[in-house]
N, C-alpha and C positions, 0 to 999 in steps of 0.2 A: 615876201613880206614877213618882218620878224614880230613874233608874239612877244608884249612886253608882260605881262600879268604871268607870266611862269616864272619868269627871272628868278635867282635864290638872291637876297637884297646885301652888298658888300655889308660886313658891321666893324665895331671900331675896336675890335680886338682880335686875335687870333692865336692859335696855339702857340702854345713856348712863352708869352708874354706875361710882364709881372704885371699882376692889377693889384687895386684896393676897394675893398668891399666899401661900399657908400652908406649902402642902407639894409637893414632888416638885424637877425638874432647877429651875427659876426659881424657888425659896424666897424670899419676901423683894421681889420685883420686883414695881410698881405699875403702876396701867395702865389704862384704859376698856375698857368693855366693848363691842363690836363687834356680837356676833349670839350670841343664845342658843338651845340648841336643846334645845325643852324636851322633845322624846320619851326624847332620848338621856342629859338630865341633863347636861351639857354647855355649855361658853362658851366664845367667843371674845376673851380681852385682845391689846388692842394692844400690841404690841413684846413680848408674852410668849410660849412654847415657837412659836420660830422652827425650822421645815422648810425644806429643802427639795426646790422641787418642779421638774421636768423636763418643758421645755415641746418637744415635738414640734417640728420645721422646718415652716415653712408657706410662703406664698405672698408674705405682709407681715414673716415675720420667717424667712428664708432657713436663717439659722446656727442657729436655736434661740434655747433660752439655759435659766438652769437659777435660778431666783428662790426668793428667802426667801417665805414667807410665814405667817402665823401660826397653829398648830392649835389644836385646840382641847383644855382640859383639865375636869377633871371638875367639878360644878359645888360638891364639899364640898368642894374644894381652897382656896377664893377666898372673903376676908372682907370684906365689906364696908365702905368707911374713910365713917369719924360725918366728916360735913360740918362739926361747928362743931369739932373738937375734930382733925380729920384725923390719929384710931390706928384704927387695926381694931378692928369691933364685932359683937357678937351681933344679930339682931335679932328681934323679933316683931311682933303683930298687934295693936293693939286701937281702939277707936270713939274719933275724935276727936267738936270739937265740932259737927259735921254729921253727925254719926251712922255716916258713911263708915269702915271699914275701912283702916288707914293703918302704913304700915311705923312703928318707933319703935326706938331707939339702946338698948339693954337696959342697957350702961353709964351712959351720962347722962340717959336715961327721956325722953329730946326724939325728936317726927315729923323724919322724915327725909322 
C-alpha cells in the first residue's frame, strides 16, 4: 500500500521556464527561473527580488564585499508566460497523444 501524505506535490512551473512576477516589491518583472525549492514552495527568478548579501573578508578576497544576489519568492507569486502567445497563463494537467501527463496553456488549450 502506497503512502500518499509523503508525496512532493507536482507545481506549475519548473526550472528553465520564463514566468511573471504577479504580486509583491517586483510586480510585473519577467525572468527564468533558476532553482526551485520544492519543500519550501518557493523559486528562484533571475534579475528578480535582488538582496543583499555580506560576504565575510577572506584570504582571496581581503576587503570583503557586499553582492546582489537573487532571493527567492513564493512559488503562487509567479505566472507562467504561454510560449506561443508570450502573456501570462493559467496552467494544468491532462494526457497528450502518448498518454504522458503534460503541462497545457488554460488560455489557448496548447502543450506547453
Amino acid at each position: 500500500m502506497e503512502r500518499k501524505f509523503n508525496k512532493i506535490p507536482k507545481l506549475h512551473v519548473k526550472s528553465g521556464d520564463t514566468v511573471q512576477v504577479i504580486s509583491g516589491n517586483s510586480k510585473g518583472k519577467t525572468g527564468k527561473i533558476v532553482e526551485v525549492l520544492v519543500k519550501k514552495n518557493r523559486v528562484v527568478v533571475e534579475g528578480v527580488n535582488l538582496i543583499k548579501k555580506h560576504i565575510k573578508p577572506s584570504a582571496q578576497n581581503p576587503q570583503g564585499e557586499i553582492r546582489e544576489v537573487e532571493g527567492s519568492i513564493h512559488i503562487s507569486n509567479v505566472k507562467l508566460l504561454d510560449p506561443s502567445t508570450g502573456k501570462a497563463t493559467r496552467t494544468g494537467r491532462k494526457l497528450n497523444e502518448a498518454g504522458k501527463l503534460q503541462r497545457y496553456s488554460k488560455a489557448t488549450g496548447k502543450f506547453i
